[in-house]
N, C-alpha and C positions, 0 to 999 in steps of 0.2 A: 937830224933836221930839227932847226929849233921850232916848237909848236907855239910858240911865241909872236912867230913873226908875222904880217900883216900880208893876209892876203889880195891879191890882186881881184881886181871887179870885172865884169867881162867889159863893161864900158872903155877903162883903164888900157884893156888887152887893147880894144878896136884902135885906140887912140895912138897908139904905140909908135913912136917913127923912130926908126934907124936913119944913123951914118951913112953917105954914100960913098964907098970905093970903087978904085977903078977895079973892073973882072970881080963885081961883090954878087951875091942875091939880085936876083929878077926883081923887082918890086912888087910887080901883080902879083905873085906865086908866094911872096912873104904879106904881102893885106888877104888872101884868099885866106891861108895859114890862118894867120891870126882871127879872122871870123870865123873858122873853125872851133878854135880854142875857145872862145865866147863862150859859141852855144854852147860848147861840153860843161864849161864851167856853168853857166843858168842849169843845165839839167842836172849837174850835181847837186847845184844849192837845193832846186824844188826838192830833190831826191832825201839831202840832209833835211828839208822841212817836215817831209812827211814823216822818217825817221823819228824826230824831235817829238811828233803829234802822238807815236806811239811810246815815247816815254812813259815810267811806270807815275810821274805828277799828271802827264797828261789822262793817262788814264784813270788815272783817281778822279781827276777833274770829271770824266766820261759820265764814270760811275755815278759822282756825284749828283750831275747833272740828271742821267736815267733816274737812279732814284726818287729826287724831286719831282721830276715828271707822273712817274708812277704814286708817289705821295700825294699828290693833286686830283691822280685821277681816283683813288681808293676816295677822298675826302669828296668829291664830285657826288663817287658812285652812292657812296654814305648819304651824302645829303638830299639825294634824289630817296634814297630808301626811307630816310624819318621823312618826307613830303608825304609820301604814300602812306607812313604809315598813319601821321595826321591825319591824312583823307578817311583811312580804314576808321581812325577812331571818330571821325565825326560822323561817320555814315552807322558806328557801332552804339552812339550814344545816341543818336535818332531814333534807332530800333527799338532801346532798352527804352526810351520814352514812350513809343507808340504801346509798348507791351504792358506799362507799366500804366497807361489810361483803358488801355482794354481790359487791364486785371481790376481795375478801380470799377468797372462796368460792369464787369461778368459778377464781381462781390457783391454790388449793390441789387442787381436783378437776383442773384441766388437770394441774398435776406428777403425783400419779397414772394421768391417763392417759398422760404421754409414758413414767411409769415402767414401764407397764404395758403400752406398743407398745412399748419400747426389750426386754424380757424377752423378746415373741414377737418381737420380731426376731434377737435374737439365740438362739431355739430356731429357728427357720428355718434361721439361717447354718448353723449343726452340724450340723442335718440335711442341708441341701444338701452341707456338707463331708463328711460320711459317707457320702452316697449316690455323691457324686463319687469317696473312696476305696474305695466297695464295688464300681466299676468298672473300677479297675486291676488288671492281669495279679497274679493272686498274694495279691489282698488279701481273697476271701473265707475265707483261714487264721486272719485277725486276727480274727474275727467281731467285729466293735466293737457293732453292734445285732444283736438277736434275729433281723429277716429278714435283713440280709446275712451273719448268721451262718450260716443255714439253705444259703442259696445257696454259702456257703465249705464247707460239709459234703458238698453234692453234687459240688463242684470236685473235694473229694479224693479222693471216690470213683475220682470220675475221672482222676485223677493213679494211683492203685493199679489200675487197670483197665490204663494205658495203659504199666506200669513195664515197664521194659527196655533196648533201644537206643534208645527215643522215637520207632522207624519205627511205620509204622500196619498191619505185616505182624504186628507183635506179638502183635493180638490175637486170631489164627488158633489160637494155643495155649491157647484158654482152657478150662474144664474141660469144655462140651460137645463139644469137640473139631470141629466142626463150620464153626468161623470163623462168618461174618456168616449161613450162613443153613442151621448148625446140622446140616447134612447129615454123614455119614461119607464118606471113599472108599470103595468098592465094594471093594477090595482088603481093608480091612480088614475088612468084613463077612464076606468068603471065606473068611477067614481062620480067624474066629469061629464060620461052620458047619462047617469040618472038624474045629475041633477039636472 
């Protein structure tokens, strides 16, 4: 069979007219026939189309096709993921600002307080230093505070009580005459009734 040769269309087929002879073919029974023939030929062709659709170009083409598809939606899914992660980074660089004014805050209050324990610490030291020289022999003269000044006032009382030789016989001569326990000698009482 030549595969050359031009095949017939079902339209072609429908259209077909025979020769009439005498004692030839029914007519009806040969048009029935031939719309037979038609349809078989359309259902072959669709048959060879969808054939042709699974060719190994057509399927390249498929492929090619799905690919693309698939390439679009990776590029889709991608670009929806740097959105977010945009989002993540402006909401991340928010935070590092809020922290970075509350670190600004919390440093500026700390120096005030170290300034402000470094003060009572050193009104401590002075006091312990003045309380330490309100303890040495001699030093309640210097009155440097109000109470170790009070205690250096009663010192010198006692320094003018005790003036003399520094013995502790001293204070026998004092204006009651009497010494520690204020009595007179009896002599001088006698003395005092005769005159």
């Amino acid at each position: 069979m030549d595969s050359k040769r031009r095949l017939l269309t079902p339209n072609e087929i429908r259209s077909k007219e025979f020769g009439k002879k005498l004692f030839g073919y029914d007519p009806d029974e040969v048009d029935t026939f031939l719309s037979e023939v038609a349809r078989t030929v359309e259902e072959l062709q669709r048959e060879v189309e969808k054939l042709r659709m699974k060719t190994p170009e057509y399927k390249k083409n498929e492929i090619v096709e799905k690919a693309r598809k698939e390439i679009e939606k990776i590029i889709q899914q991608k670009k929806q993921e740097k959105e977010e992660l945009e989002r993540w980074k402006e909401r991340l660089e928010l935070e590092i600002e809020k922290l970075m004014i509350a670190k600004k805050k919390m440093i500026e209050r700390l120096k005030f307080t170290i300034i402000d324990m470094t003060k009572i610490l050193e009104g401590l030291k002075r006091d312990a230093e003045g309380e330490k020289r309100g303890k040495l022999p001699g030093a309640g003269a210097q009155g440097s505070t109000p109470f170790f000044g009070q205690q250096g006032g009663r010192s010198g009382a006692g320094e003018a009580k005790g003036k003399g030789d520094g013995s502790p016989r001293e204070g026998k001569g004092q204006p009651n005459g009497g010494g520690a326990s204020g009595k007179e000698p009896k002599g001088s009482q006698e003395e005092r009734n005769d005159s």
